[in-house]
C-alpha positions as a Markdown table, in Angstrom:
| # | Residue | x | y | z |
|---|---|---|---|---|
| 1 | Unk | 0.0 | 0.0 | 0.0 |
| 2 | Unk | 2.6 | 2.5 | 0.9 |
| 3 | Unk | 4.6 | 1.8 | -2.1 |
| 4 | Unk | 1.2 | 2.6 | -4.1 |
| 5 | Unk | 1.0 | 5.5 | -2.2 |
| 6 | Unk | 4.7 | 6.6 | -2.7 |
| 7 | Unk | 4.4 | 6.1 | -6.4 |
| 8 | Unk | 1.2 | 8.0 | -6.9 |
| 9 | Unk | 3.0 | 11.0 | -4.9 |
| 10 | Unk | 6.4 | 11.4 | -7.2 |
| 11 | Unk | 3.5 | 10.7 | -9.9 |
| 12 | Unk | 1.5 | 13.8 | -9.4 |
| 13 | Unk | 4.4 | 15.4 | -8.0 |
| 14 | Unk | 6.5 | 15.1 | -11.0 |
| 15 | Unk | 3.2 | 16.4 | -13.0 |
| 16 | Unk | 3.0 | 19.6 | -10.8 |
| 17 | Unk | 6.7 | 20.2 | -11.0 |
| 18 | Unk | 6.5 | 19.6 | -14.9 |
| 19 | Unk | 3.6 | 22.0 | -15.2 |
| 20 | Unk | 4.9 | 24.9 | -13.1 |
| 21 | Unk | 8.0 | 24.4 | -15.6 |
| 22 | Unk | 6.1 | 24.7 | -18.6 |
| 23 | Unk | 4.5 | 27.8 | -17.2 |
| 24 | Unk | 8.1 | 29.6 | -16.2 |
| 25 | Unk | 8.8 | 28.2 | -20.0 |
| 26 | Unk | 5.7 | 29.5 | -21.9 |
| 27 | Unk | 5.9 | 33.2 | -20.5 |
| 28 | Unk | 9.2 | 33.7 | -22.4 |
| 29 | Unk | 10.4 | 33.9 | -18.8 |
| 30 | Unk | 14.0 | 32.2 | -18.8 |
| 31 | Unk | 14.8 | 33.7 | -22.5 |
| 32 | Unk | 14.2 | 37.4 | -20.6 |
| 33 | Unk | 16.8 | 36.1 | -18.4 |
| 34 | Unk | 18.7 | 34.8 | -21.0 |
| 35 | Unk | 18.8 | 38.5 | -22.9 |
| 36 | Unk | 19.4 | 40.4 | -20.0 |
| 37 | Unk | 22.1 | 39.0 | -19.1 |
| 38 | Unk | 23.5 | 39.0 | -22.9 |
| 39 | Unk | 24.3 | 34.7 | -22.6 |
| 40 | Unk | 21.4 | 33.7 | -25.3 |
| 41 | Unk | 23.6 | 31.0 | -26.5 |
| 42 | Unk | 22.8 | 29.0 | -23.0 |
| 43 | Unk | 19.3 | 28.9 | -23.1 |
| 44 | Unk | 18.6 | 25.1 | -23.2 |
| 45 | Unk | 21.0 | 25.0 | -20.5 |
| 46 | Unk | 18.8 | 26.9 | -18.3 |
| 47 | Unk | 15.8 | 24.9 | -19.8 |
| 48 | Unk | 17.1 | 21.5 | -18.6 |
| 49 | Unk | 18.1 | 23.4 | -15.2 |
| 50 | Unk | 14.7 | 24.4 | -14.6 |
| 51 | Unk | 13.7 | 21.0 | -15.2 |
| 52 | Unk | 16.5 | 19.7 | -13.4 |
| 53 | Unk | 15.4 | 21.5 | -10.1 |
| 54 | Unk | 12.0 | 20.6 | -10.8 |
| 55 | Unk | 12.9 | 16.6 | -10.9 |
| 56 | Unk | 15.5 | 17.0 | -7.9 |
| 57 | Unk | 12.9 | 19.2 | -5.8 |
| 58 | Unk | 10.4 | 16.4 | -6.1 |
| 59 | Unk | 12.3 | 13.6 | -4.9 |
| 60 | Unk | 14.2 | 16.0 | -2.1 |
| 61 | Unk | 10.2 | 15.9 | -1.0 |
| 62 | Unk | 10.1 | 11.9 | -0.6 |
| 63 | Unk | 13.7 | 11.1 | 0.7 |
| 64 | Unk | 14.3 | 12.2 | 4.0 |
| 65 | Unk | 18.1 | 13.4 | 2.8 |
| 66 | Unk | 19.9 | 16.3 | 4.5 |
| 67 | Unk | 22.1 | 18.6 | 3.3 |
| 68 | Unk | 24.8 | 19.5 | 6.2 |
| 69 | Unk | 25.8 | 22.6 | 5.3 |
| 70 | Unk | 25.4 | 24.8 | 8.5 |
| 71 | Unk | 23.7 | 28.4 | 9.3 |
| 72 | Unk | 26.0 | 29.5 | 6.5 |
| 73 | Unk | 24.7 | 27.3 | 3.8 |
| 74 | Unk | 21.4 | 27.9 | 4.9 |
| 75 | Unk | 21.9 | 31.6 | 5.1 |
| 76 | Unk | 23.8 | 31.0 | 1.0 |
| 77 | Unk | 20.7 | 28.7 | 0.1 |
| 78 | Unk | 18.1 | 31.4 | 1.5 |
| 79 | Unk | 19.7 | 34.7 | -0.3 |
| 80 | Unk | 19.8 | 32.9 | -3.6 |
| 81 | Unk | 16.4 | 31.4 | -3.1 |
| 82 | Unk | 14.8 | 34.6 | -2.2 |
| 83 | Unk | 16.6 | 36.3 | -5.7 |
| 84 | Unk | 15.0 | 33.9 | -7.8 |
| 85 | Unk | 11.6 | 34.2 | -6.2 |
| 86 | Unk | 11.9 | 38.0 | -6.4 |
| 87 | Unk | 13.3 | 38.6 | -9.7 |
| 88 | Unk | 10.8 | 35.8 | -11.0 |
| 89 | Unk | 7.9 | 37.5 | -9.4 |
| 90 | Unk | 8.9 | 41.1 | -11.1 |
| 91 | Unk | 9.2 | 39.0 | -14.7 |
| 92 | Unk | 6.2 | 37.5 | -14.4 |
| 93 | Unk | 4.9 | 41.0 | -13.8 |
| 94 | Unk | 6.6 | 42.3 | -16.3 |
| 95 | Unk | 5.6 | 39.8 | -18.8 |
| 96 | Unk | 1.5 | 40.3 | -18.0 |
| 97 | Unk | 2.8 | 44.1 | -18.4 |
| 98 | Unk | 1.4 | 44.6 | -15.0 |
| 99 | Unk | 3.8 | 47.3 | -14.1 |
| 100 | Unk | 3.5 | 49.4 | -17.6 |
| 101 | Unk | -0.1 | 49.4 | -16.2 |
| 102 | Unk | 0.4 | 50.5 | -13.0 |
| 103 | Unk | 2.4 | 53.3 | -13.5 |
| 104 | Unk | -0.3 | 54.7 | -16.4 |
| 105 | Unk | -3.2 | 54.3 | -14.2 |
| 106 | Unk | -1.4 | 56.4 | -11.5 |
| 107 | Unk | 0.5 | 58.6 | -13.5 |
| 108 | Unk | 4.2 | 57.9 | -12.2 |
| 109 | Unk | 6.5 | 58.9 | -14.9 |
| 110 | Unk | 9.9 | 59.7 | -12.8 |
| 111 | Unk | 11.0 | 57.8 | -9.4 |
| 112 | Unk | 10.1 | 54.3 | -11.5 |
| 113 | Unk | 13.4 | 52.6 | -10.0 |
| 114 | Unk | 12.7 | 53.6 | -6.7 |
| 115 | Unk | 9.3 | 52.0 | -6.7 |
| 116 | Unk | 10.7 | 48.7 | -7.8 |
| 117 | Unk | 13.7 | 49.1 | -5.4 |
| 118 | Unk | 10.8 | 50.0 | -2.7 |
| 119 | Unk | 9.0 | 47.0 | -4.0 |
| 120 | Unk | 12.2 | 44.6 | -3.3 |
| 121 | Unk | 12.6 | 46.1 | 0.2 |
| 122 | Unk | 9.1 | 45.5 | 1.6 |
| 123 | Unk | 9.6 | 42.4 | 0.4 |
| 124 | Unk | 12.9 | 41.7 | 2.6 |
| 125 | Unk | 11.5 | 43.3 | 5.3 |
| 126 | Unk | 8.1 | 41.6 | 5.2 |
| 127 | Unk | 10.5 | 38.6 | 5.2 |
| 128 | Unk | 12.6 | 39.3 | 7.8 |
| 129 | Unk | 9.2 | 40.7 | 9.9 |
| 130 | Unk | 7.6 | 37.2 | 9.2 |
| 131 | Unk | 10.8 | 35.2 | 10.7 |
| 132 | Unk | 11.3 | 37.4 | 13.6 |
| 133 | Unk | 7.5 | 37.2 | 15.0 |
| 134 | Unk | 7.7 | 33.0 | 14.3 |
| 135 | Unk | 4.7 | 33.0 | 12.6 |
C-alpha cells in the first residue's frame, strides 16, 4: 500500500513540477533572463536546469536526505532562493505588463526605480518581519 502511495506521490508530483515548468517556459520567462544578461547561446541549458530542479525538488520531497551545510549554507541557500523568487515574481509581472499598467493608471513617470527598489525592500523586510514574530 505504501509503495502505491509513494508512487502515486512522485507521480503527481512530477506532473505539478513539470507544469509549473512549462508555465516559467511558456511566458518567455527564462529567455528574458537569457537577454538580459547577454548569454542567449545557453538557453537550453537553463531549460534543462529548470527541469532539473523541478525533478530534484520532487524527490528531495520523498527522501528524508539532509544537506549538512550549516547556518552559513542555509543563510547561501536562502539569499539565492529569495533572488530567484523576487526577480521571478517582477518578470512574471513584467511579462503580463502589470507594471506598464500600474504606473499609467497612477501617473508615475519619474522615481520608476525607486518604486521597484521600494517593492524589493518591503519584500525583505516583510520577510525578515515574518521570521522574527515566528509565525
Amino acid at each position: 500500500m505504501y509503495v502505491v502511495l509513494c508512487f502515486l506521490g512522485l507521480c503527481f508530483g512530477g506532473v505539478i513540477a513539470s507544469g509549473v515548468v512549462a508555465f516559467i517556459i511558456s511566458l518567455g520567462i527564462v529567455p528574458r533572463y537569457a537577454g538580459i544578461t547577454r548569454t542567449a547561446e545557453h538557453i537550453m541549458l537553463y531549460e534543462n536546469m529548470a527541469i532539473l530542479g523541478a525533478v530534484v525538488g520532487n524527490v528531495m520531497c520523498f527522501l528524508p536526505v539532509g544537506i549538512p551545510l550549516g547556518w552559513i549554507g542555509l543563510l547561501v541557500f536562502g539569499t539565492f532562493s529569495g533572488i530567484f523568487l523576487g526577480s521571478w515574481i517582477v518578470a512574471l509581472g513584467e511579462v503580463v505588463d502589470i507594471y506598464a499598467i500600474l504606473f499609467r493608471r497612477t501617473g508615475i513617470v519619474k522615481g520608476v526605480a525607486f518604486v521597484i527598489v521600494s517593492m524589493a525592500l518591503g519584500k525583505v523586510l516583510g520577510s525578515l518581519w515574518f521570521f522574527y514574530k515566528g509565525w
